[in-house]
KEVEXMI-785936 format. One record per atom (N, C-alpha, C): residue number from 0; residue in one letter; x, y, z. Coordinates in steps of 0.02 Angstrom, whole numbers, always signed. Each point is the difference from the previous one (the first is absolute). Example, Ala and Ser with C-alpha at 12.3 -4.5 7.8 and 13.67 -1.06 7.14 Angstrom:
2
PT num residu      x      y      z
PT   0      A   +660   -284   +390
PT   0      A    -45    +59     +0
PT   0      A    +45    +60     +0
PT   1      S    -18    +53    -36
PT   1      S    +42    +59     +3
PT   1      S    -39    +55    +37
This chain:
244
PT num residu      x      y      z
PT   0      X  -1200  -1676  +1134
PT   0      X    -43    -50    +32
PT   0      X    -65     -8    -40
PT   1      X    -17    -68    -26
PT   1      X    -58     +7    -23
PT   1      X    -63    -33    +13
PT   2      X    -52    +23     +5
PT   2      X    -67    -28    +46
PT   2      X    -45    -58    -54
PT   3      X     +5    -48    +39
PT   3      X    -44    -55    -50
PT   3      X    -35    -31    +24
PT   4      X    -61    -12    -33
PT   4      X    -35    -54    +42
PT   4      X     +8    -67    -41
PT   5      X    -14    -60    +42
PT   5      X     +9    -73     +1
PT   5      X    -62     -5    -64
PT   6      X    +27    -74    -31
PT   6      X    -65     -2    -56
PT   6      X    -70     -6    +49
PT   7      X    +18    -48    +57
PT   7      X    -44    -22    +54
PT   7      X    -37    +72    +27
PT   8      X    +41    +31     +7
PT   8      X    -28    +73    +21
PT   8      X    -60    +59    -64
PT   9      X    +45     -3    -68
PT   9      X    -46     -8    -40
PT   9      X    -76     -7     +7
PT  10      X    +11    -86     +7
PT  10      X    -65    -43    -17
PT  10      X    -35    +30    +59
PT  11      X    +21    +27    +76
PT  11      X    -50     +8    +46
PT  11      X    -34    +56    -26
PT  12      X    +43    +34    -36
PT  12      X    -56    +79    -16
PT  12      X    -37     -8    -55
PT  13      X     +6    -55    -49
PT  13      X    -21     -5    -47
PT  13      X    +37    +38    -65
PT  14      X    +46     +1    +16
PT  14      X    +43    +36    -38
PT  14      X    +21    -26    -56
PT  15      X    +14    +18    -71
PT  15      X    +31    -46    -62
PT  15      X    +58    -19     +7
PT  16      X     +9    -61     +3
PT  16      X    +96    -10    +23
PT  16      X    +24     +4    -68
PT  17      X    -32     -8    -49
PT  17      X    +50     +4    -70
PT  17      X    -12    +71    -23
PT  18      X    -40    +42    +27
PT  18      X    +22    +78    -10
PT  18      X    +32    +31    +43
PT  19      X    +25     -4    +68
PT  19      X    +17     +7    +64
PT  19      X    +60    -27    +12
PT  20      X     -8    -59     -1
PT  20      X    +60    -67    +25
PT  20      X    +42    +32     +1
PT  21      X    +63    +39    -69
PT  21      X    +48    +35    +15
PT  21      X    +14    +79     -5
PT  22      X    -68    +11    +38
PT  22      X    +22    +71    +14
PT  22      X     +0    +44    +67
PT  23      X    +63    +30     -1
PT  23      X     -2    +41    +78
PT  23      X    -66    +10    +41
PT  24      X    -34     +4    +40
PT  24      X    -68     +2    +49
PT  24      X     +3    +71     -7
PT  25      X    +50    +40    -32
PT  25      X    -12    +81     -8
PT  25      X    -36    +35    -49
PT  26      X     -7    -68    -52
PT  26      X    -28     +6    -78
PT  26      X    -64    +15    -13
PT  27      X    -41    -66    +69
PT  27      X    -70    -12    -11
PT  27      X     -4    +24    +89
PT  28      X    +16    +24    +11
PT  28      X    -52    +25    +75
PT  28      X    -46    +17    -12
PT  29      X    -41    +62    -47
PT  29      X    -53     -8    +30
PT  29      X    -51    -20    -14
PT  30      X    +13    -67    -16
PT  30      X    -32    -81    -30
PT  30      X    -45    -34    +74
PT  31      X    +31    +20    +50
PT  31      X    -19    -29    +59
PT  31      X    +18    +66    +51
PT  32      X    -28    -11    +43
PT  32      X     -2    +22    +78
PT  32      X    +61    -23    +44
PT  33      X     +8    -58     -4
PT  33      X    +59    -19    +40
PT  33      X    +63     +2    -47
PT  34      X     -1    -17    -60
PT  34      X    +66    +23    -43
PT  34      X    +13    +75    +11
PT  35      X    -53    +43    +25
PT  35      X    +22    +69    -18
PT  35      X    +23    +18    +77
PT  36      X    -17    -38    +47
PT  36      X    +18     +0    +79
PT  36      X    +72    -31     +9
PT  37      X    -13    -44    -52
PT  37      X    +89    -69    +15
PT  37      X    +55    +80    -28
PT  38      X    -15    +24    -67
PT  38      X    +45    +47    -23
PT  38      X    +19    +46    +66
PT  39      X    -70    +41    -10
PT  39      X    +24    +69    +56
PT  39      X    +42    -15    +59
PT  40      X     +6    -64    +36
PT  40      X    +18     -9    +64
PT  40      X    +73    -26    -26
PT  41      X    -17    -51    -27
PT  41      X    +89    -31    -18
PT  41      X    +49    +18    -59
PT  42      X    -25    +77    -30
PT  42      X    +35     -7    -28
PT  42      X    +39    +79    +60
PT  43      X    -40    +38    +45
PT  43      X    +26     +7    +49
PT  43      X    +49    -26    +53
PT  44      X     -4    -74     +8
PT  44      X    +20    -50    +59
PT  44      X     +0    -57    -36
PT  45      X    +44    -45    +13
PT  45      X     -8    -62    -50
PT  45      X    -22    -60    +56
PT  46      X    -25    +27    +52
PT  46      X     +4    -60    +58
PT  46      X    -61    +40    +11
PT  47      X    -31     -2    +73
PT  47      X    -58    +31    +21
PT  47      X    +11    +10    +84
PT  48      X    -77    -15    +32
PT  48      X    +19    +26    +77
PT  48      X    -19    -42    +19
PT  49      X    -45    -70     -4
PT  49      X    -38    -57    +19
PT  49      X    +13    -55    -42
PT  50      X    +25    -31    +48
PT  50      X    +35    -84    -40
PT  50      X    -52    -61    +16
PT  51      X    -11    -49    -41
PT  51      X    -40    -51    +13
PT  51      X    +50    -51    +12
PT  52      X    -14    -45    +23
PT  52      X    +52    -65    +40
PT  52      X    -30    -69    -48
PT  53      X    +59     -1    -55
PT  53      X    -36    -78    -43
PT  53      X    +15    -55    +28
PT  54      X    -42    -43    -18
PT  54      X     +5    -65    +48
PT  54      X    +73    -25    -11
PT  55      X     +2    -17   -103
PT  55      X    +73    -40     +0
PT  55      X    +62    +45    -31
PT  56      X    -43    +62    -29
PT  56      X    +75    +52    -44
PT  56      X    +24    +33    +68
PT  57      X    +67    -16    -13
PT  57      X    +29    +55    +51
PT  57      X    +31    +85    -25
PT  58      X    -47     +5    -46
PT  58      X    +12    +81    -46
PT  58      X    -46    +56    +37
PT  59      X    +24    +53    +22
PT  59      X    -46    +42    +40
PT  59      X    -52    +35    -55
PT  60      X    -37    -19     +6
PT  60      X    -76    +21    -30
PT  60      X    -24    +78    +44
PT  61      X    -36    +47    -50
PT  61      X    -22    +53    +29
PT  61      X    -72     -2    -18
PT  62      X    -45    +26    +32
PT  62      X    -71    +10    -17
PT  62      X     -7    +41    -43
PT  63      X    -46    +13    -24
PT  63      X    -30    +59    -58
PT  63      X    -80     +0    +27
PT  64      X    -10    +72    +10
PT  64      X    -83    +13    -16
PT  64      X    -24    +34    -19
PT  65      X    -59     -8    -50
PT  65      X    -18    +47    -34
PT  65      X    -86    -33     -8
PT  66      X    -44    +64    +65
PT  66      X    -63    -26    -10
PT  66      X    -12    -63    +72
PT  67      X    -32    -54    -34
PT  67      X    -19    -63    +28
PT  67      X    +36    -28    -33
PT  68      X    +35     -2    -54
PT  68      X    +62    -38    -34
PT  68      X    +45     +1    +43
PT  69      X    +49    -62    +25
PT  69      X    +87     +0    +18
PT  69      X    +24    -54    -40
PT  70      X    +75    +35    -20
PT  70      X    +47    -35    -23
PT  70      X    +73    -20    +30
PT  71      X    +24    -31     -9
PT  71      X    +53    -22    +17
PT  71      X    +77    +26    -46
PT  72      X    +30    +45    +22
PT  72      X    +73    +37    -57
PT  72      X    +52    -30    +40
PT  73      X    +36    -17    -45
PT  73      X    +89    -22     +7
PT  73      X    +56    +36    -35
PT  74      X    +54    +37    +33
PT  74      X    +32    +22    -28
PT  74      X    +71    -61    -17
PT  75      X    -10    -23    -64
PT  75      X    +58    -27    -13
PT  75      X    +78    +29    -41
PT  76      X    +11    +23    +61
PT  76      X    +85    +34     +3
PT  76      X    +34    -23    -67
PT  77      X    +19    -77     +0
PT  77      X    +55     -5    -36
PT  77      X    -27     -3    -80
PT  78      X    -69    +13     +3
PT  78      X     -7     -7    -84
PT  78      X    -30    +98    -10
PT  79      X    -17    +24    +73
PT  79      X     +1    +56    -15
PT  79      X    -75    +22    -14
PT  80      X    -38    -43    +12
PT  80      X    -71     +4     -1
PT  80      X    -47     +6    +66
PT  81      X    -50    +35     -5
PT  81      X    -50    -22    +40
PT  81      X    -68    -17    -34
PT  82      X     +3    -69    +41
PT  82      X    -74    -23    -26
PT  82      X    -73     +6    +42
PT  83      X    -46     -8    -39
PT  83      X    -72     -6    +44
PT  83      X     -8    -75    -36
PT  84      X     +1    -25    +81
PT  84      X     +3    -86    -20
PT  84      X    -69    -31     -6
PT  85      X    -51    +57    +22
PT  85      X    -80    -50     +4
PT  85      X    -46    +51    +11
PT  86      X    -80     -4     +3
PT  86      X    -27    +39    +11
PT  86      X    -76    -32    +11
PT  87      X    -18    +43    +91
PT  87      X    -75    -36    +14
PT  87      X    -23    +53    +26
PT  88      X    -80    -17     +9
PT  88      X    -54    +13    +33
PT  88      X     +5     -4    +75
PT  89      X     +5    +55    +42
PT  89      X    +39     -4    +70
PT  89      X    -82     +0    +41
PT  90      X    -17    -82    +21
PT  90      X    -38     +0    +61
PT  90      X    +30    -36    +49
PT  91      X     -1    +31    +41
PT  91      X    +35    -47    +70
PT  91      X    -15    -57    +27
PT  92      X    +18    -52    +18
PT  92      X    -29    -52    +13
PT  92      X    -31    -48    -65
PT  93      X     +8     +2    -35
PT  93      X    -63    -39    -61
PT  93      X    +77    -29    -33
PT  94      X     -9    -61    -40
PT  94      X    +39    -34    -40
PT  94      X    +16    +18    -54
PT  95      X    -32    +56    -10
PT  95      X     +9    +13    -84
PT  95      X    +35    +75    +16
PT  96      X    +19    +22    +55
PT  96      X    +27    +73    +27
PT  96      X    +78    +12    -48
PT  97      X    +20    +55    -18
PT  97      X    +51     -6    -32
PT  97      X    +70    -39    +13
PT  98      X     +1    +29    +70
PT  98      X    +55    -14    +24
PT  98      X    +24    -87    +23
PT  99      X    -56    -40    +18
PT  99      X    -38    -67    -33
PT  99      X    +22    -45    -29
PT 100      X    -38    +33    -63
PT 100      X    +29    -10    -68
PT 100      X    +96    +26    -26
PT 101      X     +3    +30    +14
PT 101      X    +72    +10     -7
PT 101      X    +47    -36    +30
PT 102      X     -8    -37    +73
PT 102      X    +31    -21    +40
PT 102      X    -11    -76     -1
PT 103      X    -46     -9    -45
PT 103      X    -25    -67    -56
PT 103      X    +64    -14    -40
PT 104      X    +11    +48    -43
PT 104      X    +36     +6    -45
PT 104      X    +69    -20    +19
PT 105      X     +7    +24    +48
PT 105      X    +74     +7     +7
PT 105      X    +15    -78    +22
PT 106      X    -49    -42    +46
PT 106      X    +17    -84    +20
PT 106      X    -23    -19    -75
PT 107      X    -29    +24    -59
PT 107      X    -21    -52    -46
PT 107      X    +67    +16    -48
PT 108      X    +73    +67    +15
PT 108      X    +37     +8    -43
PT 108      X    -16    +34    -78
PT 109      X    -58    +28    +25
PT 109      X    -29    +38    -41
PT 109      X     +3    +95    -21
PT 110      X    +37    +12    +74
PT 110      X    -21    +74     +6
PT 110      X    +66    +33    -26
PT 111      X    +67    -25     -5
PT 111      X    +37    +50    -20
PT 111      X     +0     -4    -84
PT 112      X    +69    +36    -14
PT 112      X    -16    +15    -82
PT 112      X    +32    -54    -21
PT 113      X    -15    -30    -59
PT 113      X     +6    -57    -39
PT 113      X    +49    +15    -38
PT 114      X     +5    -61    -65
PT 114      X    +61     -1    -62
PT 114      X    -51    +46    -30
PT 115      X    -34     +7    -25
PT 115      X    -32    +29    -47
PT 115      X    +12    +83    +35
PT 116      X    -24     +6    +74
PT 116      X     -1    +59     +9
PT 116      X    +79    +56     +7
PT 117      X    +47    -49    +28
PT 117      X    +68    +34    -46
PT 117      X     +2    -18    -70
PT 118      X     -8    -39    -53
PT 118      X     +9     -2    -57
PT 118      X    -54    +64    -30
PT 119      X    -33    +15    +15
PT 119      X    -31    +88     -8
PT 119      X    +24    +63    +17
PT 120      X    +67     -2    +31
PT 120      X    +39    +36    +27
PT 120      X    +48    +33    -76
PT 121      X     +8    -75    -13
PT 121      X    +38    +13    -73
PT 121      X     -5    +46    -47
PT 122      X    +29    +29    -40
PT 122      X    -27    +14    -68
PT 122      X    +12    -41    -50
PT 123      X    -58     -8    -54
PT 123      X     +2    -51    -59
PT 123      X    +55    +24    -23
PT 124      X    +26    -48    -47
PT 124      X    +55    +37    -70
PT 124      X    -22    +57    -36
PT 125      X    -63    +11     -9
PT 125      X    -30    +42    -45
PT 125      X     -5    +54    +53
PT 126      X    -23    +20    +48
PT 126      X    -20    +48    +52
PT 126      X   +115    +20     +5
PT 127      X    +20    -41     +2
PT 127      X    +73    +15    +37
PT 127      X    +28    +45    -94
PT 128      X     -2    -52    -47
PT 128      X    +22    +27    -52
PT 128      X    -34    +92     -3
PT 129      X    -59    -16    +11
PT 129      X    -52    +88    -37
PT 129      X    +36    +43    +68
PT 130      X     +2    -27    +73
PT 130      X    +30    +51    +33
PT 130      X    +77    +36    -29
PT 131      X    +61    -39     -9
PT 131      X    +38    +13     -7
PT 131      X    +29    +48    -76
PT 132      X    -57     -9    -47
PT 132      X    -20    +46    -58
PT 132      X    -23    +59     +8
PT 133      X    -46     +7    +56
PT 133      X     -3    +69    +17
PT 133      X    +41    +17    +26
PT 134      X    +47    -17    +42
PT 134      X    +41    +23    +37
PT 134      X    +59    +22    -37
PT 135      X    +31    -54    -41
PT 135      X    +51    +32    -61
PT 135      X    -15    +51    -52
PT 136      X    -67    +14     +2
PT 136      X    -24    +44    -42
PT 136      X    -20    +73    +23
PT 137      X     -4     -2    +71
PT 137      X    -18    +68    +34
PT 137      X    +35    +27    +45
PT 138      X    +48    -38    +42
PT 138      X    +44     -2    +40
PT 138      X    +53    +41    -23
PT 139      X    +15    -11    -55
PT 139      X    +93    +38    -48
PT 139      X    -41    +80     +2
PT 140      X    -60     +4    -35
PT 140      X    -35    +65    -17
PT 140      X     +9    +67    +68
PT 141      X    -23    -24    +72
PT 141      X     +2    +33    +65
PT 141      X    +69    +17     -9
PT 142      X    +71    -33    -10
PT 142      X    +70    +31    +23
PT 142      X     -1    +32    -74
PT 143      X     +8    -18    -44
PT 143      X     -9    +52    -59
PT 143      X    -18    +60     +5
PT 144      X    -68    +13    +17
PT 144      X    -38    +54     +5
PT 144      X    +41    +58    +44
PT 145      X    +16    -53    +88
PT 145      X    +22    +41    +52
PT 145      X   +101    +26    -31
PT 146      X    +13    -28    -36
PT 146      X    +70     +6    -32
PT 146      X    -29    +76    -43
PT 147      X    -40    -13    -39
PT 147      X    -26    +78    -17
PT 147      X     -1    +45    +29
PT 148      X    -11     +2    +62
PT 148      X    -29    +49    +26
PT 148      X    +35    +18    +79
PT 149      X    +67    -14    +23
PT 149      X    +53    -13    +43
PT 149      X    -56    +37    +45
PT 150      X    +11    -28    +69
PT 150      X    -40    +49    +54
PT 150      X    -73    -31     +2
PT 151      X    -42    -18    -41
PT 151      X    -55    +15     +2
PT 151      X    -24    -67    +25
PT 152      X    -64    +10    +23
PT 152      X    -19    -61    +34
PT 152      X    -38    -19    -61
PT 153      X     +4    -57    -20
PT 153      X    -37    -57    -45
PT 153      X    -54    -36    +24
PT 154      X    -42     -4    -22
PT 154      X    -47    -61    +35
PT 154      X    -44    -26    -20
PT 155      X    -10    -69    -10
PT 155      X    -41    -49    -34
PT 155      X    -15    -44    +24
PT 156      X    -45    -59    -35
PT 156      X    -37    -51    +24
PT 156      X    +24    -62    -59
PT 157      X    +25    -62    +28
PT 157      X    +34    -55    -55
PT 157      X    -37    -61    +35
PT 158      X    -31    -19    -65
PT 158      X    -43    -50     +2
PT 158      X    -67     +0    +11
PT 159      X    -17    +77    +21
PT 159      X    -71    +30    +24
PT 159      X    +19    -24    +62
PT 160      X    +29     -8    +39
PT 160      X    +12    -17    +84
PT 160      X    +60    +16    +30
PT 161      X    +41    +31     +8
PT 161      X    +60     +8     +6
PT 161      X     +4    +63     -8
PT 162      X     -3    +47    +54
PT 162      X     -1    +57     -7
PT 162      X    +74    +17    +40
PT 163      X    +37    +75    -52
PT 163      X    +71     +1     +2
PT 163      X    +13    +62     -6
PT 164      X    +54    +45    +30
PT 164      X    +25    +59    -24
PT 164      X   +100     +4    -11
PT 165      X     -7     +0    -39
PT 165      X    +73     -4    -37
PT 165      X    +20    +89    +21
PT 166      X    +88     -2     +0
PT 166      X    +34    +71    -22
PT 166      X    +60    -30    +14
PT 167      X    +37    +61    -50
PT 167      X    +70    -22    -37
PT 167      X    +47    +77    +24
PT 168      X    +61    -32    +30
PT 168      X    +24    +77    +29
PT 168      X    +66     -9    -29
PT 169      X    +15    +55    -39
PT 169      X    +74    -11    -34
PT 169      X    +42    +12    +57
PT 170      X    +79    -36     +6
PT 170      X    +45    +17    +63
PT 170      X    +68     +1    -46
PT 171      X    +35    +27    +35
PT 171      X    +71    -13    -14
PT 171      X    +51    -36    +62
PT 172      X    +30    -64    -44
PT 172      X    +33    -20    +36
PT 172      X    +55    -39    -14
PT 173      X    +63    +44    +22
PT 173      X    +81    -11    -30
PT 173      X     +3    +32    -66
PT 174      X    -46    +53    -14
PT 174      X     +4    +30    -42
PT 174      X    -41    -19    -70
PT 175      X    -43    -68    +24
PT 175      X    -37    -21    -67
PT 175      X    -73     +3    +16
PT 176      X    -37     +7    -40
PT 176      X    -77    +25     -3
PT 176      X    -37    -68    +10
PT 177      X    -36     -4    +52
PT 177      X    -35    -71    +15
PT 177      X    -90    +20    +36
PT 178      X    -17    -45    -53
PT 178      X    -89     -1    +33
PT 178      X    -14    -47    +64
PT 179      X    -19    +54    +54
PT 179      X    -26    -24    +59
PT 179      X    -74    -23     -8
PT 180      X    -30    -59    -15
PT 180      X    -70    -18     -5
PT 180      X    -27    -25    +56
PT 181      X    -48    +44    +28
PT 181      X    -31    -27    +30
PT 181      X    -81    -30    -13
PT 182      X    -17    -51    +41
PT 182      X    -80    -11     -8
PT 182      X    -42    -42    +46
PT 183      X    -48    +35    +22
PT 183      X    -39    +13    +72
PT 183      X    -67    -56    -31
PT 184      X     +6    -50    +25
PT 184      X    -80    -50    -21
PT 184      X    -48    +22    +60
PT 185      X    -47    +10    -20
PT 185      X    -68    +14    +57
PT 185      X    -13    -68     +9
PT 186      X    -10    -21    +86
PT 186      X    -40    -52     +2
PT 186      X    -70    +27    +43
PT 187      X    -31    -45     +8
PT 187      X    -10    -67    -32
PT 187      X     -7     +4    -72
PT 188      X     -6    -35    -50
PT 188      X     -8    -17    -74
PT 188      X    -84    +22     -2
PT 189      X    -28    +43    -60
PT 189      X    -59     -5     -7
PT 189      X    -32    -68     -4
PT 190      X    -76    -17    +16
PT 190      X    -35    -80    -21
PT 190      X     -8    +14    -60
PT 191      X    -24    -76    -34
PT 191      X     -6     -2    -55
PT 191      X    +32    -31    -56
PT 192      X    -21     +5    -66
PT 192      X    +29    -70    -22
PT 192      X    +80    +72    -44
PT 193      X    +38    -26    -42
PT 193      X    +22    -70     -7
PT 193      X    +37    -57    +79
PT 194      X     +1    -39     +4
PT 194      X    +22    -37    +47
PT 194      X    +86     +8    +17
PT 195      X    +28    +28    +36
PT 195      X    +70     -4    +20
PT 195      X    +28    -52    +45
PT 196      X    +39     +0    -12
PT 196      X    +73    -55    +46
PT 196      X    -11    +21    +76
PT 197      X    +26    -28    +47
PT 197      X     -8    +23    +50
PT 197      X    +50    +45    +57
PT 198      X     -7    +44    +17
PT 198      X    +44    +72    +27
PT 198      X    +60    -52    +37
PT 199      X    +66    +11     -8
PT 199      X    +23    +47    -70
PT 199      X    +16    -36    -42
PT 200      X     +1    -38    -38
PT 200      X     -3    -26    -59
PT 200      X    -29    +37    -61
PT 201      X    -60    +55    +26
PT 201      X    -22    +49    -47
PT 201      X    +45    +58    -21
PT 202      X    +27    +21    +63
PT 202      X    +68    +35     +0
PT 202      X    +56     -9    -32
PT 203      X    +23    -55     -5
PT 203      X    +51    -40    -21
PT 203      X     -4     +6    -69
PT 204      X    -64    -17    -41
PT 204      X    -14     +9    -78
PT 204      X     +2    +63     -2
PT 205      X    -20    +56    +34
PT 205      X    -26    +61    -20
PT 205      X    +90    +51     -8
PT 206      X    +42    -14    +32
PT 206      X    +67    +37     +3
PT 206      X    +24    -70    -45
PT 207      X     -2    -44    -15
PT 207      X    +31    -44    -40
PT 207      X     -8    +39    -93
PT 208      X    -48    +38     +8
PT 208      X    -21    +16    -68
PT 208      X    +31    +88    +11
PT 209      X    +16     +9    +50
PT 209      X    +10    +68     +6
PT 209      X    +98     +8    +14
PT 210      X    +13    -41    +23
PT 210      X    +88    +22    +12
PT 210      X    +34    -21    -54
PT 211      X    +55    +19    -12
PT 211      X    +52     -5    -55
PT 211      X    +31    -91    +17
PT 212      X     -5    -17    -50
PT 212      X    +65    -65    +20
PT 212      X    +40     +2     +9
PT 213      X    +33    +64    +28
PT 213      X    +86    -11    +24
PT 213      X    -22    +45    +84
PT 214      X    -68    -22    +21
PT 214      X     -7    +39    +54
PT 214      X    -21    -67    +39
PT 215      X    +41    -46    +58
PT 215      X     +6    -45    +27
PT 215      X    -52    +20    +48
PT 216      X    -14    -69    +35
PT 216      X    -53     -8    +62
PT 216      X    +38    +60    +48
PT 217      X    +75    -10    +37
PT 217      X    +11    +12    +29
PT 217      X    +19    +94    -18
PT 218      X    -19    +19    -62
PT 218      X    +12    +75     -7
PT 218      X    -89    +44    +28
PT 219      X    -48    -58    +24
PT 219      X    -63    +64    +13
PT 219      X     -2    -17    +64
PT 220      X    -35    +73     +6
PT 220      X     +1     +6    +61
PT 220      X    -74    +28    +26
PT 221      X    -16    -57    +71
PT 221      X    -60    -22     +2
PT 221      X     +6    +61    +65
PT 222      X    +13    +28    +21
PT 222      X    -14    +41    +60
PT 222      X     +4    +76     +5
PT 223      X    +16    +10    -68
PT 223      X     +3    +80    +20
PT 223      X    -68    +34     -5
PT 224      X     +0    +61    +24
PT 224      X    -54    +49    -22
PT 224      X    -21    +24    -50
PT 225      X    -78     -2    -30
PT 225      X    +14    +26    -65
PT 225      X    +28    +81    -24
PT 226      X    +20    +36    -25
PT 226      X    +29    +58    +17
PT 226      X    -87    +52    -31
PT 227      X    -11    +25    +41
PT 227      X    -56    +23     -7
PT 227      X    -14    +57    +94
PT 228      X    -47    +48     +2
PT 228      X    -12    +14    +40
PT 228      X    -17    -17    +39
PT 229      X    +39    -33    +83
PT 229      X    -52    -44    +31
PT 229      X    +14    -79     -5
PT 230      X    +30     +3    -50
PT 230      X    +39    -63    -13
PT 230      X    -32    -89    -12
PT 231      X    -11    -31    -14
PT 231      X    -31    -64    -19
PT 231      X    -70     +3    +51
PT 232      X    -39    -23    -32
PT 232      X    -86    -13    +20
PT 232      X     -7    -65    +73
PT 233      X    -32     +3    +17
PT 233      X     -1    -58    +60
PT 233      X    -39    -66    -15
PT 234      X    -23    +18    -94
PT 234      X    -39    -69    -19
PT 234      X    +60    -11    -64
PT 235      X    +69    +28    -10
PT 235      X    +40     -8    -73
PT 235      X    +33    -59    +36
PT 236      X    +31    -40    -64
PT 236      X    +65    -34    +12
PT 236      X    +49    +28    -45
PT 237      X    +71    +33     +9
PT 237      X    +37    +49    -24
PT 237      X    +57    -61    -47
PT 238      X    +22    +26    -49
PT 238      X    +64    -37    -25
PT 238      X    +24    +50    -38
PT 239      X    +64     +9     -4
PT 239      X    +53    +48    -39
PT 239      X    +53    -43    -24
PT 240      X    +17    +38    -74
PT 240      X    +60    -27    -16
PT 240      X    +31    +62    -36
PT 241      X    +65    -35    -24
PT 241      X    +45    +46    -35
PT 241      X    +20    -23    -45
PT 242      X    -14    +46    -72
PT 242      X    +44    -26    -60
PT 242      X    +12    +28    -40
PT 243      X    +25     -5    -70
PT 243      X    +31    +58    -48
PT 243      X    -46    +24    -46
């Protein structure tokens, strides 16, 4: 899930949208007070406990506060985001009150996220090309290493964000010698740059550079335990495969 604010949201904090614009709200929190409030809470909860009622969106809006500042957060499910759609000066009663102004927005078709603000979602060609270079380049190294060292827990960081622990368990089966690989991704993803694809699509590149090509979608396996004491972490996502 990743936390963003609107360019509109941006501009209320005074924020740089062309240094900002496309980056997680986990990057630059503590740039602001309420970016570092929007994080702590939603990246806990992607919804909240207090809903505001827009005049014409029918999208359930949650409050944010932080201070005499309120904002307005939306968790948008199907792109997998939550946004902070606006941000005011909370006096009650007065025209210029946040909530006001926000509820301005929403009859002027102003308040949710724009083309521009999913087209920031994206990665450039250049950001998508440099990700997938690190990834073919550091990714093979982790099962290598853990192939060294049968048993042992491996563990690294690909891309500077992507933190991982690999291990390789020799088995026998029907009498032929086969590597059980497993590998445990920590989430959430560290902040920070370089810019990634969005979960799992990051996943998807990261075992794309790591499984054999004669090891089909349908040969990993997304549910087992990692074999370890105690068994898979309650923040991993687990995948195993098998091959020669």
């Amino acid at each position: 899930m990743q936390l963003r604010l609107t360019r509109r949201a941006l501009d209320d904090l005074d924020l740089d949208i062309s240094k900002f614009g496309r980056l997680d709200a986990t990057a630059y929190s503590a740039e602001s007070p309420v970016v570092e409030a929007f994080v702590e809470r939603r990246s806990q909860d992607p919804t909240g406990q207090e809903t505001t009622q827009l005049p014409v969106t029918n999208a359930t809006v949650y409050n944010l506060h932080a201070g005499r500042y309120r904002g307005l957060t939306w968790h948008d499910a199907a792109s997998r985001v939550v946004w902070l759609l606006g941000v005011g000066w909370h006096e009650s009663g007065s025209k210029t009150d946040a909530y006001a102004v926000l509820k301005g927005r929403d009859e002027d078709g102003t308040l949710m996220p724009d083309f521009d603000d999913y087209l920031a979602l994206e990665l450039t060609r250049a950001e998508a090309d440099s990700f997938v270079a690190l990834v073919a380049n550091e990714a093979p190294k982790l099962v290598a290493a853990a192939r060294r060292e049968p048993g042992s827990e491996i563990t690294g960081c690909i891309a500077n964000r992507i933190n991982l622990t690999v291990t390789v368990e020799t088995i026998d089966v029907d009498g032929e010698s086969l590597d059980e690989v497993w590998v445990a991704f920590e989430m959430p993803v560290d902040p920070g740059d370089p810019q990634l694809p969005p979960y799992p699509e990051w996943i998807v590149a990261v075992l794309g550079a790591m499984v054999p090509v004669e090891v089909g979608v349908a040969d990993l396996d997304f549910a087992s335990a990692f074999p370890r004491p105690g068994g898979s972490r309650s923040n991993e996502v687990v995948v195993c495969w098998r091959s020669y």
